[in-house]
Backbone of each chain as nested JSON, in Angstrom:
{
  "chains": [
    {"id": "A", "residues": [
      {"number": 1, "name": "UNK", "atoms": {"N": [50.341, 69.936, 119.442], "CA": [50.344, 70.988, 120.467], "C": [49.7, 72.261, 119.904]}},
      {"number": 2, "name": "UNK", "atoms": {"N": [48.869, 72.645, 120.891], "CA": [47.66, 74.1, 120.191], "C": [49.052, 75.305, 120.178]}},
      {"number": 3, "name": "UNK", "atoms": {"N": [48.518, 76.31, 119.367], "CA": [49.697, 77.192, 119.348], "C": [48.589, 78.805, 119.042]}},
      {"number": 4, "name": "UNK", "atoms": {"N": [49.433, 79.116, 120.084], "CA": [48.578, 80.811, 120.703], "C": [49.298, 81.676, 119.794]}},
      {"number": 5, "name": "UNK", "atoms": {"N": [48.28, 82.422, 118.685], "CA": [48.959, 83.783, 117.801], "C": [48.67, 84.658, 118.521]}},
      {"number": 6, "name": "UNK", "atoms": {"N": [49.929, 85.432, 119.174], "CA": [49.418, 87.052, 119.663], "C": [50.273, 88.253, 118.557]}},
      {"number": 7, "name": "UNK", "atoms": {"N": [48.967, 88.991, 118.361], "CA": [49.838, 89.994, 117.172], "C": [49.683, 91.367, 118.527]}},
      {"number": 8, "name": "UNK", "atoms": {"N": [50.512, 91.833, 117.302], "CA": [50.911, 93.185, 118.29], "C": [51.515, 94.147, 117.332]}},
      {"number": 9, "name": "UNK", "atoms": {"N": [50.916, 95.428, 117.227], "CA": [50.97, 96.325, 116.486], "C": [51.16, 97.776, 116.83]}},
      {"number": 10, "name": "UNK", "atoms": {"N": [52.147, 98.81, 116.132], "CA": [52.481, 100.173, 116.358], "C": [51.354, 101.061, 116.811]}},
      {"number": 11, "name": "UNK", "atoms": {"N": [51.421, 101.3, 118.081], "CA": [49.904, 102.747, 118.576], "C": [49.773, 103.127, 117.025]}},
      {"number": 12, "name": "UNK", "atoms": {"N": [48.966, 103.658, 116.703], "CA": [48.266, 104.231, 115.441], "C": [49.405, 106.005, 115.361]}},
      {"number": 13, "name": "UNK", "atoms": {"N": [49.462, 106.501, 116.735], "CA": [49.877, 107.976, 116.672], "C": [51.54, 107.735, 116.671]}},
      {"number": 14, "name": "UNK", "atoms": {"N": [52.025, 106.462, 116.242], "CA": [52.895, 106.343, 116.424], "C": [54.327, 106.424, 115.233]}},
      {"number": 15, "name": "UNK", "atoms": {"N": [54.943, 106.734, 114.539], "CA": [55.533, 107.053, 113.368], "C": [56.51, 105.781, 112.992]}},
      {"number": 16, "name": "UNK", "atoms": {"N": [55.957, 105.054, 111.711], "CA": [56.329, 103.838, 111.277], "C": [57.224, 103.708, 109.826]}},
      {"number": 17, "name": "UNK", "atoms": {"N": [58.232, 104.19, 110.238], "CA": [59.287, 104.362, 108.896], "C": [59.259, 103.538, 108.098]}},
      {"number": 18, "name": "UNK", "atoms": {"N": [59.442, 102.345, 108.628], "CA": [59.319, 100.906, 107.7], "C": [58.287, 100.747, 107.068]}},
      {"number": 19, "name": "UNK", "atoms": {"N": [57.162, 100.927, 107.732], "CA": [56.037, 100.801, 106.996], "C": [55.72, 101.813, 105.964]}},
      {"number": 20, "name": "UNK", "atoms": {"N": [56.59, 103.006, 106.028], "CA": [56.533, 104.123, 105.13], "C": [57.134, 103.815, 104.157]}},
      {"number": 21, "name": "UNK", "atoms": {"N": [58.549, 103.442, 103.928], "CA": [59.234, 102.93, 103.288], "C": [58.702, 101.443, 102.287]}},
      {"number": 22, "name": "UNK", "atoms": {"N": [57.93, 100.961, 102.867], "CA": [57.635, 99.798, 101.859], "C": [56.035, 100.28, 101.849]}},
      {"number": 23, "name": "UNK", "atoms": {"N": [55.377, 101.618, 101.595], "CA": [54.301, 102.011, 100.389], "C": [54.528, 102.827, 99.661]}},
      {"number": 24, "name": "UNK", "atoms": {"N": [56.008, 103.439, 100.037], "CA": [56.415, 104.039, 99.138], "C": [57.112, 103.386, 97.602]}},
      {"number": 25, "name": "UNK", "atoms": {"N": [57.54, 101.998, 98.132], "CA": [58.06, 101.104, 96.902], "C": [57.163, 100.245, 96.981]}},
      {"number": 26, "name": "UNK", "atoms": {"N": [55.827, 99.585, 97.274], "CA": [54.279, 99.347, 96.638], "C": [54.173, 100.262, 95.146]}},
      {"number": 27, "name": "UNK", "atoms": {"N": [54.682, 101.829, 95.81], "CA": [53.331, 102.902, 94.588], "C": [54.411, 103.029, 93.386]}},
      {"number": 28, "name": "UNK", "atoms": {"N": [56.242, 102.819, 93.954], "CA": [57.261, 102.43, 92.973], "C": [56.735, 101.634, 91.718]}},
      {"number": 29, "name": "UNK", "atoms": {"N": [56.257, 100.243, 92.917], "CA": [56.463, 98.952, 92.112], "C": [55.015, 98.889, 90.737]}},
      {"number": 30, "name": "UNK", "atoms": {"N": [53.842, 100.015, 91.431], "CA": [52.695, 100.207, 90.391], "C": [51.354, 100.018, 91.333]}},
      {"number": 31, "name": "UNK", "atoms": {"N": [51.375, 99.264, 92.462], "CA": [50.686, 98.754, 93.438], "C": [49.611, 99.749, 94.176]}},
      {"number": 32, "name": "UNK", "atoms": {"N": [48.984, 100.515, 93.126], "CA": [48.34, 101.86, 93.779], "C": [47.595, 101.472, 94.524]}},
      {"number": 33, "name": "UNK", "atoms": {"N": [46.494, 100.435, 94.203], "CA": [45.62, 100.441, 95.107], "C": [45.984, 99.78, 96.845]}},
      {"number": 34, "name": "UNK", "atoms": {"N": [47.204, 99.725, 96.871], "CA": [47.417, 99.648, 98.521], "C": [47.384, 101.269, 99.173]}},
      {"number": 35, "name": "UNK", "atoms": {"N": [47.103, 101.632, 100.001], "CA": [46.816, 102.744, 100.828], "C": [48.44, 103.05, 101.693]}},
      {"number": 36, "name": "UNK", "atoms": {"N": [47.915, 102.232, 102.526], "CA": [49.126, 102.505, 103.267], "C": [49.664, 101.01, 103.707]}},
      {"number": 37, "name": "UNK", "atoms": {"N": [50.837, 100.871, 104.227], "CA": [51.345, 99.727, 104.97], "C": [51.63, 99.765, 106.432]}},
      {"number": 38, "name": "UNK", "atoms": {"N": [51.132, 99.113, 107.022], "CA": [51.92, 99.443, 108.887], "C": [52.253, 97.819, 109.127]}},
      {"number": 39, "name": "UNK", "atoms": {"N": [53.209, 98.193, 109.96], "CA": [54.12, 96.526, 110.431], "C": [54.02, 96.215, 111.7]}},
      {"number": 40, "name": "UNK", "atoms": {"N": [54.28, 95.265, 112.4], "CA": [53.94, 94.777, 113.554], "C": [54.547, 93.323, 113.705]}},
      {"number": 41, "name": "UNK", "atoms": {"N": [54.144, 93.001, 114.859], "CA": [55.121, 92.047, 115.21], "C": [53.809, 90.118, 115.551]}},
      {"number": 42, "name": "UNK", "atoms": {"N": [54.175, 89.247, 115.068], "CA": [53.038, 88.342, 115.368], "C": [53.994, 87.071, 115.953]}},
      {"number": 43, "name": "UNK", "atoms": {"N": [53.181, 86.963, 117.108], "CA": [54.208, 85.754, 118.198], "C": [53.37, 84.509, 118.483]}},
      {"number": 44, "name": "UNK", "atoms": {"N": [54.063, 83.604, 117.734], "CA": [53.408, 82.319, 117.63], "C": [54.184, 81.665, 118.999]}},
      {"number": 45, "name": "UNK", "atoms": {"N": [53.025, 80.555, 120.228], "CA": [53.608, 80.669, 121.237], "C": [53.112, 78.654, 121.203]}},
      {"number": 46, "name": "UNK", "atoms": {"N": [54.179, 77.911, 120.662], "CA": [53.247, 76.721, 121.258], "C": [53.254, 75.84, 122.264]}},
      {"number": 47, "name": "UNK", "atoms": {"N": [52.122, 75.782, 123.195], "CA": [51.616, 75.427, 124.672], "C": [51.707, 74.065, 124.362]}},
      {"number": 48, "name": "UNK", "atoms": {"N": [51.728, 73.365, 125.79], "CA": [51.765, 72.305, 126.381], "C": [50.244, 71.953, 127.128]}},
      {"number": 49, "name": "UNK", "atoms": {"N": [49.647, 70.671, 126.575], "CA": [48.395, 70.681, 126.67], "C": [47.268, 71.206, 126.169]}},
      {"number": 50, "name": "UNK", "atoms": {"N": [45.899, 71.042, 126.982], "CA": [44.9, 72.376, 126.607], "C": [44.505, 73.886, 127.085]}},
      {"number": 51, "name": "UNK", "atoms": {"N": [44.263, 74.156, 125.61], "CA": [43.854, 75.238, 126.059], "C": [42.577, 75.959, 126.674]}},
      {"number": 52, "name": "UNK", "atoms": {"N": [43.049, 76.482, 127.969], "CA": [41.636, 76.807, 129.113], "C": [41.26, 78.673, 128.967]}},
      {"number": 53, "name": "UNK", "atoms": {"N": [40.472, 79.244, 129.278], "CA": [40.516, 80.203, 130.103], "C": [41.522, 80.539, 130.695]}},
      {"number": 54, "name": "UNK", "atoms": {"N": [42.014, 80.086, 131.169], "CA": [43.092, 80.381, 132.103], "C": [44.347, 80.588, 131.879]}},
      {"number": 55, "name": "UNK", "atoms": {"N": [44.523, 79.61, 130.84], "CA": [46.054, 80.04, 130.033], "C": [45.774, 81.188, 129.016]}},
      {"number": 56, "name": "UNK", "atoms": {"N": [44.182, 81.137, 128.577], "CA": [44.532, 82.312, 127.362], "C": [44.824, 83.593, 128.476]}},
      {"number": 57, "name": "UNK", "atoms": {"N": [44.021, 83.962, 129.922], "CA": [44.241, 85.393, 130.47], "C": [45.309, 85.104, 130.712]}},
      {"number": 58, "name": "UNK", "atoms": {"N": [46.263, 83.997, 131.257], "CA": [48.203, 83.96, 131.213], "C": [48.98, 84.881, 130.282]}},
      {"number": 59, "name": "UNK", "atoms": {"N": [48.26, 84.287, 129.027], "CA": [48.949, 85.158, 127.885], "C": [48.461, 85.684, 127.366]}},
      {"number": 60, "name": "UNK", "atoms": {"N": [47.451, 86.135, 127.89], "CA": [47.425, 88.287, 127.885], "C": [48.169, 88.671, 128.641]}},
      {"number": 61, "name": "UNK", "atoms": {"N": [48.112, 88.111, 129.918], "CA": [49.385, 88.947, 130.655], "C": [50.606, 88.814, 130.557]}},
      {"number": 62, "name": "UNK", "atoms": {"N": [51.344, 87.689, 129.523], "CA": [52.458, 87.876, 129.26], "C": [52.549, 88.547, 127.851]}},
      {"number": 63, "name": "UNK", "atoms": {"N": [51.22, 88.589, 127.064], "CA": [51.444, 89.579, 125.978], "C": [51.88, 91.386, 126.422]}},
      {"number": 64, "name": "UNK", "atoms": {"N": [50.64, 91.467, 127.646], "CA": [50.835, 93.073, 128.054], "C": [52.512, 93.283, 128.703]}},
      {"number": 65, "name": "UNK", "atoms": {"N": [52.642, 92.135, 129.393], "CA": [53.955, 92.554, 129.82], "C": [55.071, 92.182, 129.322]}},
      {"number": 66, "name": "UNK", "atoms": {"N": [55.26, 91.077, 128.614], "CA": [56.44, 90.841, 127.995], "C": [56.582, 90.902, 126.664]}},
      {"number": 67, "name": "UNK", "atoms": {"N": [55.532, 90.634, 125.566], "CA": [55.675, 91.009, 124.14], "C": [55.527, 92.064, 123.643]}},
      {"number": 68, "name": "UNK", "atoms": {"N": [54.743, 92.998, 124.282], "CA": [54.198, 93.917, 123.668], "C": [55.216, 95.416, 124.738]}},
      {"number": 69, "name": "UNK", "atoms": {"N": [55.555, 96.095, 123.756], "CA": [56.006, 97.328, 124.911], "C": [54.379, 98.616, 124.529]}},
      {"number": 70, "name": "UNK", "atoms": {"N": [53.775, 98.285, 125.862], "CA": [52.925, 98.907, 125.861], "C": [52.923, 100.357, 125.678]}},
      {"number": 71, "name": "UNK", "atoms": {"N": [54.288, 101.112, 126.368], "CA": [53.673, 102.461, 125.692], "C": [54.319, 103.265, 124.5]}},
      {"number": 72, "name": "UNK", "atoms": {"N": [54.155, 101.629, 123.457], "CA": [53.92, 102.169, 122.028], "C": [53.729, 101.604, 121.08]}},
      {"number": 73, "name": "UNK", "atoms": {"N": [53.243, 100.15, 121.437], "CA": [52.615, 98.879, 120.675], "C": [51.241, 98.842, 121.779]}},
      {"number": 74, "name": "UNK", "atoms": {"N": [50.203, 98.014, 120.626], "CA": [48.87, 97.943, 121.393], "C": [49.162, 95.753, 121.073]}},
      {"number": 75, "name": "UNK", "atoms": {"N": [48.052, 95.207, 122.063], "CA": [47.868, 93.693, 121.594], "C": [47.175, 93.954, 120.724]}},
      {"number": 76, "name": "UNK", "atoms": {"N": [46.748, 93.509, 119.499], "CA": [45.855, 93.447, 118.706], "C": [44.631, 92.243, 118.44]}},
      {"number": 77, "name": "UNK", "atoms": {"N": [45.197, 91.511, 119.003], "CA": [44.802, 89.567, 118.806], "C": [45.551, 88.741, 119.568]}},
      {"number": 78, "name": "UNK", "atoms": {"N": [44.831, 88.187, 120.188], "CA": [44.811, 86.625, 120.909], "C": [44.721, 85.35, 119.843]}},
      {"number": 79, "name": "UNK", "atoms": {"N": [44.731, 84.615, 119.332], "CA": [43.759, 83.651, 119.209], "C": [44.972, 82.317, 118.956]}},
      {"number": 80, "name": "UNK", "atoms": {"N": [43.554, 81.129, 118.726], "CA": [44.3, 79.752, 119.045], "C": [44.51, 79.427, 117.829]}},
      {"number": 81, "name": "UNK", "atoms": {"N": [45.387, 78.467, 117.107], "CA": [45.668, 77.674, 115.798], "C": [45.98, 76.394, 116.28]}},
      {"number": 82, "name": "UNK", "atoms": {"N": [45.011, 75.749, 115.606], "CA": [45.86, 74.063, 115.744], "C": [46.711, 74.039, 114.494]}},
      {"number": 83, "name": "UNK", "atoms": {"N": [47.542, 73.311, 115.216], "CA": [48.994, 72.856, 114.002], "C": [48.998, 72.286, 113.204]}},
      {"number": 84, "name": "UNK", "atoms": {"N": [49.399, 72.376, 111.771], "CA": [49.132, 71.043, 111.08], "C": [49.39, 69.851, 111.328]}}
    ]},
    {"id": "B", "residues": [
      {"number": 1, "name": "UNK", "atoms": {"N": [37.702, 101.9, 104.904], "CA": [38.564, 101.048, 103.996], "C": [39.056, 99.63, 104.757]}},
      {"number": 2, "name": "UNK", "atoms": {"N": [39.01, 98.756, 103.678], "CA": [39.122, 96.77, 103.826], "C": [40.873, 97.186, 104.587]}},
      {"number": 3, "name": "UNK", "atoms": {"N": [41.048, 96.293, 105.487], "CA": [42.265, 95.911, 105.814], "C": [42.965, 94.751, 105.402]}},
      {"number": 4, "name": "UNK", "atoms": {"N": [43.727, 94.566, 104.537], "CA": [44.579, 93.074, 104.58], "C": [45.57, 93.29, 105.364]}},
      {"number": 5, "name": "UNK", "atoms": {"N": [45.873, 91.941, 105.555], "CA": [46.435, 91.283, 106.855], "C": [47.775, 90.171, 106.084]}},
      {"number": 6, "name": "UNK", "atoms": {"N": [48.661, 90.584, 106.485], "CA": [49.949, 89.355, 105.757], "C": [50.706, 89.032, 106.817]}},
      {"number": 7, "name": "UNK", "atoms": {"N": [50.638, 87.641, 106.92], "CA": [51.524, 87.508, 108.04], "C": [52.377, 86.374, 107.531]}},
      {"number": 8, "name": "UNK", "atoms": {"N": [53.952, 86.655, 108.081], "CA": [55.367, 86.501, 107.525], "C": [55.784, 86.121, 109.07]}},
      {"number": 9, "name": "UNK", "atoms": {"N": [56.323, 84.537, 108.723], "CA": [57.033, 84.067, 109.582], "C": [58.377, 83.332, 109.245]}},
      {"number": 10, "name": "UNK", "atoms": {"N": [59.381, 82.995, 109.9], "CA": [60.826, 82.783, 109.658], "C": [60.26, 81.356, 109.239]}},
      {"number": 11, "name": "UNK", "atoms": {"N": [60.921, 80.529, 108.217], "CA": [60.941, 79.205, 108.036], "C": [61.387, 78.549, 109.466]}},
      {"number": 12, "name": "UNK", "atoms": {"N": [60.886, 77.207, 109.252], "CA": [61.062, 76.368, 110.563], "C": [62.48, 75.904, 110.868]}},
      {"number": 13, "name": "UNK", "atoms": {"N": [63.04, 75.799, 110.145], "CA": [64.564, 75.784, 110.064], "C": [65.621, 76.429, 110.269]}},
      {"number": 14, "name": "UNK", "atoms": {"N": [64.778, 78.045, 110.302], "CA": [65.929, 78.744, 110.541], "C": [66.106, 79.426, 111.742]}},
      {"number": 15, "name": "UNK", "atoms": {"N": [66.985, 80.028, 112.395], "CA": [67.471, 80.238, 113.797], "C": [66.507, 81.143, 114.038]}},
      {"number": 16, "name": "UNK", "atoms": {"N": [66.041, 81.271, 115.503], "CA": [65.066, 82.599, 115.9], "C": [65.687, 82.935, 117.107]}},
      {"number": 17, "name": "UNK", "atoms": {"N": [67.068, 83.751, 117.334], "CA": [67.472, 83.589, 119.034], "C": [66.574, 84.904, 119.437]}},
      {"number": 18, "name": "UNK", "atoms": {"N": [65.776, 85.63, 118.652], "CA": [64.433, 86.319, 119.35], "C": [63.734, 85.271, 120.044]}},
      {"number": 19, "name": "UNK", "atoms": {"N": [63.143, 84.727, 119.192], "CA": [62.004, 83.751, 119.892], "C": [62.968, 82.741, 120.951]}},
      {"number": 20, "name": "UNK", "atoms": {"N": [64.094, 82.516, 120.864], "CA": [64.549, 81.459, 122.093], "C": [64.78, 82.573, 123.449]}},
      {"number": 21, "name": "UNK", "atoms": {"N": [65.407, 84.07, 123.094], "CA": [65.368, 84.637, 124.303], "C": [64.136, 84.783, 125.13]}},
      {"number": 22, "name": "UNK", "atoms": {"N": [63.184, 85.006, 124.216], "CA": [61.822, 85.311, 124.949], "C": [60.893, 84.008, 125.569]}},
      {"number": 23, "name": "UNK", "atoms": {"N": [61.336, 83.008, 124.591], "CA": [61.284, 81.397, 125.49], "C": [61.659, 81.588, 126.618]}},
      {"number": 24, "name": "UNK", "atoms": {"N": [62.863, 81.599, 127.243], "CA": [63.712, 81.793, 128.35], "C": [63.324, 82.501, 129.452]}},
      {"number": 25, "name": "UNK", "atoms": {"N": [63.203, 83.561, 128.533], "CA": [62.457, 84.844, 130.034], "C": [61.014, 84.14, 130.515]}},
      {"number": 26, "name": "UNK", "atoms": {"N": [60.229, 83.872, 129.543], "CA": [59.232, 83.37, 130.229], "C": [59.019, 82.283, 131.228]}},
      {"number": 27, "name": "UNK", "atoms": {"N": [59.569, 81.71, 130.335], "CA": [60.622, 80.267, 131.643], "C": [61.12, 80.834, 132.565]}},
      {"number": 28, "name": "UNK", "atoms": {"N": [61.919, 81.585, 133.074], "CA": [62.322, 82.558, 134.254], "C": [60.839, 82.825, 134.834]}},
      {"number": 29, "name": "UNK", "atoms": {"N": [60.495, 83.394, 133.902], "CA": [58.988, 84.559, 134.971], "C": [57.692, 83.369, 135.476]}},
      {"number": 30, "name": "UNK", "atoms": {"N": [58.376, 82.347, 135.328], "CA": [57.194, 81.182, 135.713], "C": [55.998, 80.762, 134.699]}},
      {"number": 31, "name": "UNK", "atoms": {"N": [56.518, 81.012, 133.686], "CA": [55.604, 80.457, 132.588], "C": [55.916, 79.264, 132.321]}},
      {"number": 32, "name": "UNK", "atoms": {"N": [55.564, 78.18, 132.364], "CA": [56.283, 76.83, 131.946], "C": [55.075, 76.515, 130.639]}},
      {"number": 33, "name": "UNK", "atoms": {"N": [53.955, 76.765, 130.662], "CA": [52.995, 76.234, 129.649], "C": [53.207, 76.472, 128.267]}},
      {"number": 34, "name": "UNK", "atoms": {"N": [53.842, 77.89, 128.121], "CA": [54.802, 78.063, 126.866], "C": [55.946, 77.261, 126.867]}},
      {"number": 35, "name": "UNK", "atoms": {"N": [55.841, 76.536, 125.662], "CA": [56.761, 75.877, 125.303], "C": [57.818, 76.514, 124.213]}},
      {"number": 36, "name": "UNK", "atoms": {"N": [57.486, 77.124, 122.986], "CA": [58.494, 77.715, 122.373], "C": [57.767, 79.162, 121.679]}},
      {"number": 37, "name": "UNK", "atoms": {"N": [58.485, 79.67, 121.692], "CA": [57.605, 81.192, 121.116], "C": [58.609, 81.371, 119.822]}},
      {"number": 38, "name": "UNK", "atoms": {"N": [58.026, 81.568, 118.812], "CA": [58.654, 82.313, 117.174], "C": [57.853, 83.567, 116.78]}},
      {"number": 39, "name": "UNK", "atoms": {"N": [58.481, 84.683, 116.505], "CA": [58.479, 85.793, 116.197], "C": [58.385, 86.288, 114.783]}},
      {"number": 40, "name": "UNK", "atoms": {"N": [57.494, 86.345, 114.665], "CA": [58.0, 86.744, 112.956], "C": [56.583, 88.192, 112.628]}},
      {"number": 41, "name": "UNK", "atoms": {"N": [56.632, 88.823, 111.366], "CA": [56.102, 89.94, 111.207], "C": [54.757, 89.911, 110.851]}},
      {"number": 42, "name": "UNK", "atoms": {"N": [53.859, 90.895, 110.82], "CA": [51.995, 91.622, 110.82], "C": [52.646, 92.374, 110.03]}},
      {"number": 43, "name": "UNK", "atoms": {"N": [51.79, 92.553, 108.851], "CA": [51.619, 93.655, 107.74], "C": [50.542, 94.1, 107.718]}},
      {"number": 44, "name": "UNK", "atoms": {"N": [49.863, 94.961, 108.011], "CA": [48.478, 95.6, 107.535], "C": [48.406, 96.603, 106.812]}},
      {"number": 45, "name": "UNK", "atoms": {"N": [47.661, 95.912, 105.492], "CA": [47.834, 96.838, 104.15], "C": [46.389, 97.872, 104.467]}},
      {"number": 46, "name": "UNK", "atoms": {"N": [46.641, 98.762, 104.099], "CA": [44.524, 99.705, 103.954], "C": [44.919, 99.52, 102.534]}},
      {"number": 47, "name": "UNK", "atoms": {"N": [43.526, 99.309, 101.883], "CA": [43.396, 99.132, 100.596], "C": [42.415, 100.231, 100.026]}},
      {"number": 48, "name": "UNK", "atoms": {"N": [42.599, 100.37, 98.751], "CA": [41.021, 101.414, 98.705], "C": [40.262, 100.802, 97.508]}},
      {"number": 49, "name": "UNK", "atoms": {"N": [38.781, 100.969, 98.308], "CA": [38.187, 100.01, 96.989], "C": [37.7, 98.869, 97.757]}},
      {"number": 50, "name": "UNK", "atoms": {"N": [36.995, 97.898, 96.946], "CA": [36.591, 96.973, 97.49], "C": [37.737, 95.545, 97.054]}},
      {"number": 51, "name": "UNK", "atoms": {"N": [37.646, 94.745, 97.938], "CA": [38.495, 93.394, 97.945], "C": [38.091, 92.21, 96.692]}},
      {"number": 52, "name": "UNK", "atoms": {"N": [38.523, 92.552, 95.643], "CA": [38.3, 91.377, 95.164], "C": [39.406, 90.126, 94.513]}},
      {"number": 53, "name": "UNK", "atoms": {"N": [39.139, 89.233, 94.276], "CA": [40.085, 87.86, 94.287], "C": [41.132, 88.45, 93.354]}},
      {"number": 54, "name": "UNK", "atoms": {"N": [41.304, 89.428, 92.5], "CA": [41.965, 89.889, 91.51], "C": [43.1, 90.572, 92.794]}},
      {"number": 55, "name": "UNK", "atoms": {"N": [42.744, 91.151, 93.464], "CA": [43.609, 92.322, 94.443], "C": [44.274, 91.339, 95.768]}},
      {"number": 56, "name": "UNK", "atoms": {"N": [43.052, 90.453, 95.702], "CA": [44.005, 89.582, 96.919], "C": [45.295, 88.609, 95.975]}},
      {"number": 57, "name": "UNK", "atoms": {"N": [45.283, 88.312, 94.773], "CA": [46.31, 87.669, 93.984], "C": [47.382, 88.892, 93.986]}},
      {"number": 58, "name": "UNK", "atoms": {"N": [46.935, 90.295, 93.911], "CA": [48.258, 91.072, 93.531], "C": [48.788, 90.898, 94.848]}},
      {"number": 59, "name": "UNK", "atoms": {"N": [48.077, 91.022, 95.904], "CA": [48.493, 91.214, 97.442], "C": [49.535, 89.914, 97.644]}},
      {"number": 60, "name": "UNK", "atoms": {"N": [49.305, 88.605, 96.926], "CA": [50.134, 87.61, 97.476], "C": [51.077, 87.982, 96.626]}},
      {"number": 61, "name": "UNK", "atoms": {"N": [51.001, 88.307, 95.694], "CA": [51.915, 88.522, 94.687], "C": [53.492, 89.981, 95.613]}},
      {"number": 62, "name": "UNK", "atoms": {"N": [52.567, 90.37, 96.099], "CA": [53.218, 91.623, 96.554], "C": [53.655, 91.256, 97.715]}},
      {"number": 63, "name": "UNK", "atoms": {"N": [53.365, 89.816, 98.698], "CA": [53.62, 89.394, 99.85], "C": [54.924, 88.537, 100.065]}},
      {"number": 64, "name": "UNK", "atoms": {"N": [55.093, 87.673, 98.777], "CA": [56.024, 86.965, 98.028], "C": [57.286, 87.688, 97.571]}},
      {"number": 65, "name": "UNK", "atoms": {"N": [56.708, 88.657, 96.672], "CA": [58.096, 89.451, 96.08], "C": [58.124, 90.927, 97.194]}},
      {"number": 66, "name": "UNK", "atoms": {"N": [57.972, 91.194, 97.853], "CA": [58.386, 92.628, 98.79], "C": [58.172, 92.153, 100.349]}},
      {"number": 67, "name": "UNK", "atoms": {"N": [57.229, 91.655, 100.484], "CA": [57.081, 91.552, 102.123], "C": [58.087, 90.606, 102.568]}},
      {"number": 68, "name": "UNK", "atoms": {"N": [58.253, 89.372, 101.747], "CA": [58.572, 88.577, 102.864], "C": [59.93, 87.607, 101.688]}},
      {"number": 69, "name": "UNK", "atoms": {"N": [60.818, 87.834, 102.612], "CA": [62.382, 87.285, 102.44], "C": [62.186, 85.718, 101.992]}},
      {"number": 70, "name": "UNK", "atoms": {"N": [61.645, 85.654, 101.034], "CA": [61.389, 83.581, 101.013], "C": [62.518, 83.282, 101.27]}},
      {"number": 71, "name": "UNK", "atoms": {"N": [63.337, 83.542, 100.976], "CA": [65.03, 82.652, 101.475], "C": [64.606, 82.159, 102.305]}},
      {"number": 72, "name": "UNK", "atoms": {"N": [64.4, 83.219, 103.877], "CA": [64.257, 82.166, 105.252], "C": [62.858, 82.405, 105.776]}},
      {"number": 73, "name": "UNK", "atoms": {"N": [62.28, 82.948, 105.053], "CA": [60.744, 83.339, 105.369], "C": [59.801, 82.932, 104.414]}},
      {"number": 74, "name": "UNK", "atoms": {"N": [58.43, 82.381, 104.951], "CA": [57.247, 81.922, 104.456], "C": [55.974, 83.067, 104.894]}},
      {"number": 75, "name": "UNK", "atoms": {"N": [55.217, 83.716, 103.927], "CA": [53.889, 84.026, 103.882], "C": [53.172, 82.936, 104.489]}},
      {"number": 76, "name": "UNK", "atoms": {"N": [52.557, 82.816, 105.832], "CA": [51.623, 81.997, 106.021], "C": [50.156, 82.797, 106.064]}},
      {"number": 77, "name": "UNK", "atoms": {"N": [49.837, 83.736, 106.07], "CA": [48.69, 83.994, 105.761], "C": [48.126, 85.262, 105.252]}},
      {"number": 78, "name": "UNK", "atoms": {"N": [47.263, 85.409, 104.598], "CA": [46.806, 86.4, 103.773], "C": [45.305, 86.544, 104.026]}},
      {"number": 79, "name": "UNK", "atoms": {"N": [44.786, 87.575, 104.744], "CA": [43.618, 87.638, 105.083], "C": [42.904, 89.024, 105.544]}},
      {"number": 80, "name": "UNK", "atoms": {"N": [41.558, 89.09, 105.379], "CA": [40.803, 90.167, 104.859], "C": [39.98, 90.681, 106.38]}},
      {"number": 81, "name": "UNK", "atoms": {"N": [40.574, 91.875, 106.646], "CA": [39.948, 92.356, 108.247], "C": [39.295, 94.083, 107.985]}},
      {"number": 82, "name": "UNK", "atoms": {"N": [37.845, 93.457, 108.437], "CA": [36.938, 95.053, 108.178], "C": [37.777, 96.123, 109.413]}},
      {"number": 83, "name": "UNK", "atoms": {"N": [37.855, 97.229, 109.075], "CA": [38.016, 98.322, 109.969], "C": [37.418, 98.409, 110.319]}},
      {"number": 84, "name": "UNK", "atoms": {"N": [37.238, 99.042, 111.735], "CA": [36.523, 99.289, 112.774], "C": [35.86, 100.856, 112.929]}}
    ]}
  ]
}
């Protein structure tokens, strides 16, 4: 069964403690050359049958409306994985 | 600056009543083509500097021991995304 990754990630203007919190113990741990960290959420969805056109615009629209709280996560990615 | 990308999902074994509630609702909202949805986390590191195989080893290294809970969580992927 094909399986739909939708990621979904913090608006950019948006203030990400967690993600603050773990580059702050990156630069602890010695790990300078990481910049920064931001977190987000990735929703593995696996479908029944193939995948059309039609199911991927499905789930955009259940990404915009049900995974993602739009006003303060963006979708970031769609895409398909076959399973091992 | 290079973006890495870590993505951390719950082992297959272990409970997700995130991902079963959001199964459900969709099942409610007339989605039947989703069959099971699992939830698990997006890390996006900014790095500074250029990407090389030396920095993507610290990165798993750093994905393993800080990002991701191996108890009930697996690193499934580690991967290299240009900024826009």
């Amino acid at each position: 069964m094909p399986l739909i990754v939708v990621d979904v990630m913090p608006k950019a203007e948006i203030l990400d403690p967690q993600g603050k919190a773990v580059t702050r113990a990156l630069t602890r741990l010695g790990h300078e050359a990481v910049g920064q960290v931001r977190i987000g959420k990735r929703f593995e969805l696996t479908v029944d049958g193939e995948v059309t056109d039609e199911l991927l615009g499905q789930i955009r629209t259940v990404a915009e409306d049900v995974l993602a709280n739009t006003v303060i996560e963006d979708v970031v990615g769609i895409h398909v994985e076959e399973q091992a």
